[in-house]
C-alpha positions in Angstrom: 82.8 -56.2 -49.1 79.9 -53.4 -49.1 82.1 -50.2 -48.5 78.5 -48.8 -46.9 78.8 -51.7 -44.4 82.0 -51.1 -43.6 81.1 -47.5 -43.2 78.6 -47.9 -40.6 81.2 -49.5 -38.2 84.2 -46.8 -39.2 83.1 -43.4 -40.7 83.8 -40.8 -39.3 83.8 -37.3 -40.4 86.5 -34.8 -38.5 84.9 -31.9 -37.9 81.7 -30.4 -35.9 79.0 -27.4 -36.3 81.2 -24.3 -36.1 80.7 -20.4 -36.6 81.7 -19.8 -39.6 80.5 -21.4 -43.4 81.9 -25.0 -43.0 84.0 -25.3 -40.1 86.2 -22.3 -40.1 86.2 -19.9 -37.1 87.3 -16.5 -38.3 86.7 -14.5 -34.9 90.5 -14.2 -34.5 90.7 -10.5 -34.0 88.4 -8.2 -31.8 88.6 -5.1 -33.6 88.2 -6.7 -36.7 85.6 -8.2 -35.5 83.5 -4.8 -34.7 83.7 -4.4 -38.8 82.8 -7.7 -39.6 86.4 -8.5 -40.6 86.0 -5.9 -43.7 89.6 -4.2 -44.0 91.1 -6.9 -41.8 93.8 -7.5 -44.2 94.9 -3.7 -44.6 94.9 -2.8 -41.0 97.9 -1.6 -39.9 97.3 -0.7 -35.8 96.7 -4.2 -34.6 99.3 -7.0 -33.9 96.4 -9.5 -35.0 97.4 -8.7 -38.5 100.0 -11.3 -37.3 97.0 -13.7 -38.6 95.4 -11.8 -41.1 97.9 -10.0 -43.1 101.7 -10.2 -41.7 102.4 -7.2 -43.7 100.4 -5.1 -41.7 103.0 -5.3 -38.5 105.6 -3.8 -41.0 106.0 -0.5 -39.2 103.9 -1.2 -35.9 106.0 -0.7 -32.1 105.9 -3.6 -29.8 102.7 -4.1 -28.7 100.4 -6.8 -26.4 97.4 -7.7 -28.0 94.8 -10.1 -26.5 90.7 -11.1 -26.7 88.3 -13.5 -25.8 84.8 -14.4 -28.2 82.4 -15.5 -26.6 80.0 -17.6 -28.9 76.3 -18.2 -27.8 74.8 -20.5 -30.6 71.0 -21.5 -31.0 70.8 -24.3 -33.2 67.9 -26.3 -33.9 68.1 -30.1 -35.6 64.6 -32.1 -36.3 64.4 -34.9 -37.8 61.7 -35.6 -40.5 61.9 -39.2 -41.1 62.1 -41.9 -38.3 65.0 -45.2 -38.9 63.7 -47.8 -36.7 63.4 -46.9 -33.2 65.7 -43.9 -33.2 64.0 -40.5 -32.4 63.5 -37.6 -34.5 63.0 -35.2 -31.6 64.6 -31.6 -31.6 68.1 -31.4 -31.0 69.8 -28.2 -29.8 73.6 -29.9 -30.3 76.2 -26.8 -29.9 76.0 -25.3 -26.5 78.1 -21.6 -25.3 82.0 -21.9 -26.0 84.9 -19.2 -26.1 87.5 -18.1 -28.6 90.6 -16.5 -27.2 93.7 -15.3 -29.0 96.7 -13.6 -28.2 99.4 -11.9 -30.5 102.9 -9.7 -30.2 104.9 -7.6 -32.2 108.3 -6.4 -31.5 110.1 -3.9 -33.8 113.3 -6.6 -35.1 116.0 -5.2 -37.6 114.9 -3.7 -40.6 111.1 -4.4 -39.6 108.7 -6.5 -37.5 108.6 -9.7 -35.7 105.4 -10.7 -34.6 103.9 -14.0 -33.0 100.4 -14.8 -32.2 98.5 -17.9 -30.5 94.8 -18.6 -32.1 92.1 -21.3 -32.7 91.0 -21.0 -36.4 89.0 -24.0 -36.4 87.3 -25.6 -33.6 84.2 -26.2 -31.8 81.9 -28.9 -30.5 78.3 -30.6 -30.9 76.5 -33.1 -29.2 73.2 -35.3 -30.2 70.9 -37.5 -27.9 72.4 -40.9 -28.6 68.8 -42.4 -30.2 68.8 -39.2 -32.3 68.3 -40.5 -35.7 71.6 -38.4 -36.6 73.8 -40.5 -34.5 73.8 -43.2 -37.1 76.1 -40.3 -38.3 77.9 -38.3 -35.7 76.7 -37.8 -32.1 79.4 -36.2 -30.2 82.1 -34.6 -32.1 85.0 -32.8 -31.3 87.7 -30.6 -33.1 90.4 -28.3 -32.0 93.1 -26.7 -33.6 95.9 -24.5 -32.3 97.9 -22.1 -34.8 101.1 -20.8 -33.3 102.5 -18.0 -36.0 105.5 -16.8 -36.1 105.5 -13.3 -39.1 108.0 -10.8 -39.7 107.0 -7.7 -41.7 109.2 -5.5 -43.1 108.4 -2.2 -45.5 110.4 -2.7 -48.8 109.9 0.8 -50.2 107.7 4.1 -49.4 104.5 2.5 -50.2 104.6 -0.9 -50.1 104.9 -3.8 -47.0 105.4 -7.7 -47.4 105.1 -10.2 -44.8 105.0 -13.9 -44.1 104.5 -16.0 -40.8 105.3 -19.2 -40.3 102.2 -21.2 -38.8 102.6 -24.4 -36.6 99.6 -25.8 -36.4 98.1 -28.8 -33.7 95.1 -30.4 -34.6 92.8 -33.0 -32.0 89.9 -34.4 -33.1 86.9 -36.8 -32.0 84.2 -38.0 -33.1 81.9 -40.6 -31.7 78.7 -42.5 -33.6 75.9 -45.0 -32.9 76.6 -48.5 -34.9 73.3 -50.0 -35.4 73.6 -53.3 -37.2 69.8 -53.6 -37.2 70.1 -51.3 -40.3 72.1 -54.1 -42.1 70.6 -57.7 -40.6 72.2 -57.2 -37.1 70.1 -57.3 -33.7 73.3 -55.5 -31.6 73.8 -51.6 -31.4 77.4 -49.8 -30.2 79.4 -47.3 -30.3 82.7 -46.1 -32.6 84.8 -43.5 -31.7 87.6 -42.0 -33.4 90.4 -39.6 -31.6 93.4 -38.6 -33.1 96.0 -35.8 -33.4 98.2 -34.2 -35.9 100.6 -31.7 -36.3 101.6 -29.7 -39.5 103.0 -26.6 -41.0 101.3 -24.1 -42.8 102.1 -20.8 -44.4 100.6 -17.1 -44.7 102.2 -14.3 -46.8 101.2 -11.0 -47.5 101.6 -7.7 -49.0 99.7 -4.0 -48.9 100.2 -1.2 -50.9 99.4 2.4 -49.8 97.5 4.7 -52.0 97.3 8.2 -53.4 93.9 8.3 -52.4 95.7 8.0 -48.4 93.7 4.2 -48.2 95.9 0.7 -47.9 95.3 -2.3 -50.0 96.4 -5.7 -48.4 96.4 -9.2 -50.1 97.1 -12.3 -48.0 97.4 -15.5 -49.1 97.2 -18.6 -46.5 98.2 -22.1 -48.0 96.1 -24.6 -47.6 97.1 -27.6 -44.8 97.1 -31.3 -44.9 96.5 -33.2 -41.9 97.4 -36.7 -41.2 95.4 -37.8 -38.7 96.9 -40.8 -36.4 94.6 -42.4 -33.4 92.4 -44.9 -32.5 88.7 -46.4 -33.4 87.5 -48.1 -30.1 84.2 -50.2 -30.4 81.9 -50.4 -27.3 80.8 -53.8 -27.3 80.8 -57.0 -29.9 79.7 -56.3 -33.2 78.4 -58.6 -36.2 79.7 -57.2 -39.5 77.5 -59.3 -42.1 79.1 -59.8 -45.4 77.6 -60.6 -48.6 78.2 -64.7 -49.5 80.6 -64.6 -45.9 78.5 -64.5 -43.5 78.8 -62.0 -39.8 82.2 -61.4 -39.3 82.9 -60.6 -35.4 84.5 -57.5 -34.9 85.6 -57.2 -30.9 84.9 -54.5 -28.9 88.0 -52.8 -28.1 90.8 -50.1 -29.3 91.5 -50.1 -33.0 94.7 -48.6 -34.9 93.0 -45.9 -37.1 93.5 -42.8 -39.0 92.9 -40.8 -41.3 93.0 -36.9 -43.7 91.6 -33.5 -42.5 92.1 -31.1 -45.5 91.7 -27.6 -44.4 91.1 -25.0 -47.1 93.4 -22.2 -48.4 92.1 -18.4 -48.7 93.1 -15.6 -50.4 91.9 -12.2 -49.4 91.4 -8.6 -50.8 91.2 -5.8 -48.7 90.6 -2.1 -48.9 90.5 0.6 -46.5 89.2 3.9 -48.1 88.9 7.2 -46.7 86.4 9.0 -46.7 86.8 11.8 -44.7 89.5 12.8 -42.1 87.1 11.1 -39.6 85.7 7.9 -41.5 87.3 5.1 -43.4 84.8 2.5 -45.8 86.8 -1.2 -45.4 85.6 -4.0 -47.7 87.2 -7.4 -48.0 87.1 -10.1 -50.4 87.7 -13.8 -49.8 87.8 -17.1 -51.5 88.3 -20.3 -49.6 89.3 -23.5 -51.1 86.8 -25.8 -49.9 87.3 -28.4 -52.3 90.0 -29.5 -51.4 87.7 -31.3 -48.8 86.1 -33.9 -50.7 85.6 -36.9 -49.0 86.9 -38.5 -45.6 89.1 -41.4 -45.8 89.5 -43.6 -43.1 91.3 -46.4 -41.9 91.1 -49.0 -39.4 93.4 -52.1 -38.7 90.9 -54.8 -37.7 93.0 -57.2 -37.5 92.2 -61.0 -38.5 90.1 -61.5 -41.4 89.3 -58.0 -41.7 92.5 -56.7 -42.2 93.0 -52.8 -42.5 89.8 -51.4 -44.3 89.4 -48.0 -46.0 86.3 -46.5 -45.9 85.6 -43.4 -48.4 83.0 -41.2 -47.2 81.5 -38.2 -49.8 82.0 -34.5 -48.6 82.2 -32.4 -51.9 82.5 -28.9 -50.1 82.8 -26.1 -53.0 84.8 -23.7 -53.0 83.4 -20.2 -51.3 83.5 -16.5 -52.0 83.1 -14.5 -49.2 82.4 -10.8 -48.7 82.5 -8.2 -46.2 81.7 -4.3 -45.9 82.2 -1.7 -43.1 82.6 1.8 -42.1 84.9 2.8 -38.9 84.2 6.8 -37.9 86.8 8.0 -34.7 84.7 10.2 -32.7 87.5 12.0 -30.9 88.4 11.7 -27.3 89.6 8.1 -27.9 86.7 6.8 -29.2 86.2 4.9 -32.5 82.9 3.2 -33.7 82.8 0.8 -36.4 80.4 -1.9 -37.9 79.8 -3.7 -40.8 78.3 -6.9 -43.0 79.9 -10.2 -43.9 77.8 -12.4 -46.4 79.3 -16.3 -46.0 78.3 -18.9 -48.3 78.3 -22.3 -47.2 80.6 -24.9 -48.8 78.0 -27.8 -48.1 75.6 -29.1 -50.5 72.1 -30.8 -49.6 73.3 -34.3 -50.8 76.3 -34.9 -48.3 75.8 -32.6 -45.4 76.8 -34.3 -42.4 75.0 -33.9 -39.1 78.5 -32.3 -37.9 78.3 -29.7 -39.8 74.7 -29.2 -40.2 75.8 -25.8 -42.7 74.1 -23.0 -44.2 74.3 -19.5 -46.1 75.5 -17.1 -43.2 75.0 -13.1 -42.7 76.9 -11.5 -40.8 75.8 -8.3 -38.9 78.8 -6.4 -36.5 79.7 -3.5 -34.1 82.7 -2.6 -32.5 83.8 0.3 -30.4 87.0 1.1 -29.3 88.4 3.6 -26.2 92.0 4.6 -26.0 93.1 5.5 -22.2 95.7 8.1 -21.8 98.1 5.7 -21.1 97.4 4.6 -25.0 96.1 1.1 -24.0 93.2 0.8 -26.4 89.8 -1.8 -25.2 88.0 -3.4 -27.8 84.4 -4.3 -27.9 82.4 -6.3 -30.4 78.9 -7.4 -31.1 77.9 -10.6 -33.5 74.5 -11.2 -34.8 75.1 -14.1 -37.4 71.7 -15.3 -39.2 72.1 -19.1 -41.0 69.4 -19.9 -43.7 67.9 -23.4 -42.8 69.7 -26.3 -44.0 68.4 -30.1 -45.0 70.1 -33.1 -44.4 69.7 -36.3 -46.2 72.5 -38.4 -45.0 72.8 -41.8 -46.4 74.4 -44.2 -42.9 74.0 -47.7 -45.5 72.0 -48.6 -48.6 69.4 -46.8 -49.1 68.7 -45.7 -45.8 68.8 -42.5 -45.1 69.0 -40.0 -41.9 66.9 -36.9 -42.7 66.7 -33.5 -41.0 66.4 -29.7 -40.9 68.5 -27.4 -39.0 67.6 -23.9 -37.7 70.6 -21.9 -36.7 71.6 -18.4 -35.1 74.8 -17.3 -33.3 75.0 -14.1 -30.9 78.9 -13.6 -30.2 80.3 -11.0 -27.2 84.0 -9.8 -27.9 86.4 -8.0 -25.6 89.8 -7.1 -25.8 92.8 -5.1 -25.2 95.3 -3.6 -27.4 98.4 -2.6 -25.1 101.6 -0.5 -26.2 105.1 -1.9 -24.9 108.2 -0.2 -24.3 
């Protein structure tokens, strides 16, 4: 059977446009945010290191720490080349979303325990349903909850471990246009996959304090494996025509189906530097393991003749290096400035970008400012400008045919939280 044919009725890829390169959502951490996440892993004030370097509760007090992103895309998809009937109008598919995350610490025998709630990948997009794109993905959906459990502990005068134990949930759909015009048909419907999963995943750390009075931090986050269970439901009747078979009928109704989502692991290097008694430099350093997301593999039990089919559907993501550089100056009377730079590669490549994640090269430019109240509660506020270079997409949807596009892309995100000492 003609795995493209197949594919038209039952790929589908898991995950939509998000905010950072691929599908990853850093924004986890409001002050870190302000520095465009340079020194995030050597911080040692915030009970977000909870996500981004346990280590760095090691010797913190208990603490409340909370924040809310809010993410205000502008994302442009044209098509360039019409299929049939479908349009090629301009598409604006991601509309305003939020972010939030909350984290703890609480000073625990010989160090720190520390828990945190946060949404590292996630987001939505939506296409007109006669958008040529749909033949690929035209409403999609992904969500995924991580909730960490770290301990941190300081093992001698200058150095800190920590690890946190992450439990992560994971809901997807993702919802397409089946045209079997494209492949000899005259009927047009609808597939859509939902599923959930949930898996464990790990983060341990370490920083080191300097002569020089900076902090090094390394974290490590192992990579996850989802195994995606749900359903494929059909919208109406559809002929599936098969070389030397003839149309197969495939019902509409709810199909057994599921499938992988392989998120990436990252390691990060971080450095705060001081410079002064006033200012610190921060620079971080991280490489994601995007290749580990090669392809979608997906499963539906038909039923009948059909029988379960697998349907294989290229991704070949690459594996990222990311960097980021920022300055943070405390101004006295509680007030601390801080900004920086974050240049994101994407993991996509022209050939298999999908119209979910219609990817590109990302800058990053940041500012943060920070006020501590006498009561020591400290407010955090960040600004996001991130630029995307355009992106083209050439999506094969069956032989030789081919959905093509450009997308135009720029994010403004607005960050506020608080940072609140507990007795």
């Amino acid at each position: 059977m003609n795995r493209k044919v197949i594919g038209l009725a039952v790929a589908l890829a898991f995950v939509p446009s998000a905010h950072s390169a691929g599908f990853y959502l850093k924004e986890q951490s409001i002050v870190s945010q302000g520095a465009a996440f340079a020194g995030a892993g050597a911080r040692t004030d915030a009970a977000s290191s909870v996500y981004f370097n346990p280590a760095g509760i090691a010797n913190m007090d208990s603490q409340f720490e909370g924040g809310v992103h809010l993410l205000m895309p502008d994302q442009t998809v044209t098509g360039t080349q019409a299929i049939g009937a479908l349009s090629t109008s301009a598409q604006d598919p991601l509309k305003n979303s939020t972010i939030p995350n909350v984290y703890y610490t609480r000073p625990l025998g010989d160090g720190v325990f520390g828990f945190g709630i946060s949404a590292p990948f996630g987001s939505k997009n939506e296409y007109d349903d006669n958008f040529i794109g749909a033949l690929d993905s035209y409403k999609t959906k992904l969500k995924t909850v991580d909730y960490s459990f770290a301990y941190g502990t300081q093992i001698n005068e200058d150095v800190r471990l920590g690890a946190s134990l992450v439990y992560q949930t994971a809901d997807i759909e993702q919802r397409k246009l089946v045209s079997s015009v494209l492949i000899g048909g005259s009927s047009t419907s609808t597939a859509t996959l939902k599923g959930d999963s949930k898996e464990f995943g790990l983060t341990v750390g370490m920083q080191i304090d300097l002569d020089s009075g900076g902090v090094l931090g390394v974290t490590y986050k192992r990579a996850t494996k989802h195994d995606i269970e749900g359903t494929n439901t059909i919208s109406a009747d559809f002929g599936l025509p098969v070389p030397g078979v003839g149309a197969i009928p495939i019902a509409a109704g709810t199909y057994n189906a599921g499938g992988e989502l392989n998120l990436p692991s990252m390691l990060s290097i971080s450095l705060i530097s001081p410079i002064s008694d006033s200012t610190d430099l921060m620079f971080d350093v991280t490489r994601y393991g995007w290749s580990s997301y090669d392809k979608l593999a997906v499963t539906t039990d038909w039923g009948g003749l059909l029988g379960s089919q697998v349907n294989e559907s290229a991704q070949n993501y690459s594996d990222t290096t990311a960097f980021s550089v920022g300055a943070e100056h405390d101004y006295g009377n509680g007030y601390v400035a801080r900004a920086g730079i974050h240049l994101d590669p994407t993991p996509t490549n022209d050939t298999d970008r999908s119209y979910s994640t219609p990817d590109g090269d990302r800058t990053w430019l940041a500012f943060g400012i920070s006020k501590t109240m006498d009561t020591g509660t400290v407010w955090d506020l960040a600004y996001t400008r991130i630029q995307v270079d355009d992106s083209n997409l050439n999506r094969e949807v069956t032989d030789g045919v081919f959905a093509q596009a450009t997308a135009e892309s720029t994010f403004n995100i607005i960050s506020v939280g608080v940072r609140v000492p507990l007795k």
